[in-house]
N, C-alpha and C positions, 0 to 999 in steps of 0.2 A: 556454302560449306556447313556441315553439322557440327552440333555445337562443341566445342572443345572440352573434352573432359579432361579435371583437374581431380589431381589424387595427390596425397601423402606418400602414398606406398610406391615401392621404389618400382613394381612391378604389377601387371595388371591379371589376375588368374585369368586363362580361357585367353587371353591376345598374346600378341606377340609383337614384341620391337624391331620394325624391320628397317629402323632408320633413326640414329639420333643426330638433333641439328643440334645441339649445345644449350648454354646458360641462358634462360630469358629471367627477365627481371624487369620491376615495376617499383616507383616508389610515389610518394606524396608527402610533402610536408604543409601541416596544420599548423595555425598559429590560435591561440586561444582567443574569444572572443570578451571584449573588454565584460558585456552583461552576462556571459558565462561565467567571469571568473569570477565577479559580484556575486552569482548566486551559490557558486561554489565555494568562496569564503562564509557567507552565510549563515550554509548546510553543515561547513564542518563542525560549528558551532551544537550542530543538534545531531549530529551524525547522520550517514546513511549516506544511500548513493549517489553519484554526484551525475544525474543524467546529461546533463549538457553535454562533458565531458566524453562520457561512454557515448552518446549518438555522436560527435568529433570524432572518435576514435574510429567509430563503425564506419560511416563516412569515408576517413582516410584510409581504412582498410581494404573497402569496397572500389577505391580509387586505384590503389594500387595495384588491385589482382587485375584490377580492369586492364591497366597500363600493361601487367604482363602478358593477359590474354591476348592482347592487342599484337604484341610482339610474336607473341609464339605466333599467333595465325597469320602475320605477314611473314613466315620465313618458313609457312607449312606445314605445320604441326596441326597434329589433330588430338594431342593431350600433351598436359607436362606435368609430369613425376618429379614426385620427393618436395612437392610446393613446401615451401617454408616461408615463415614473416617472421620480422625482425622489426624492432621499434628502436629508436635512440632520441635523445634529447639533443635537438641542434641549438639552440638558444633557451636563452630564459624566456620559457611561454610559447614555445614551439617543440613540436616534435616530430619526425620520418617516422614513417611505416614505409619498410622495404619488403616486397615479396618476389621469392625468386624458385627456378624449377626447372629441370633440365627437359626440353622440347622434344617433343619426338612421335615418329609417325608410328601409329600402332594399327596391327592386322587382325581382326577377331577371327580366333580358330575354328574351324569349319567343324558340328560335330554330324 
């Protein structure tokens, strides 16, 4: 299969929707790593950016699209529109990254 392309946009200029499967979605929850959070107490002290943290986050981001890539392409899809991600705090020292996008099979228009 060719690779799945992912877009924001609700619509692709030049294709055409000739099939939507519905909601896919991906999520990952991280939990903070004890010598991450050491270094990030640290840094706050001196300010600035707290890499640990941001590669965690990149990580769990890159986890999640995967997971809904994963989905859209078992039920057919050859793109999914309007991706969106969504973060929330499930515990003290964890957090979900959810990403989600409506699947659907698209035709590129013949010029």
């Amino acid at each position: 299969m060719a690779k799945l392309l992912l877009s924001t946009l609700e619509a692709i200029p030049g294709a055409t929707i000739t099939k939507h499967l519905g909601l896919v979605q991906g999520s990952s929850v991280r939990a903070k790593h004890m010598g991450r959070d050491l270094m990030a107490g640290l840094k706050n002290m001196v300010g600035g950016e707290l890499k640990g943290y941001t590669e965690l986050l990149q990580e769990t981001r890159d986890e999640a699209i995967a997971r809904m890539e994963a989905e859209a392409e078992a039920i057919g899809a050859n793109a999914v529109l309007n991706v969106r991600l969504s973060t929330a705090s499930i515990t003290s020292g964890a957090a979900e990254v959810f990403a989600y996008g409506a699947a659907v099979v698209l035709a590129q228009a013949r010029s």
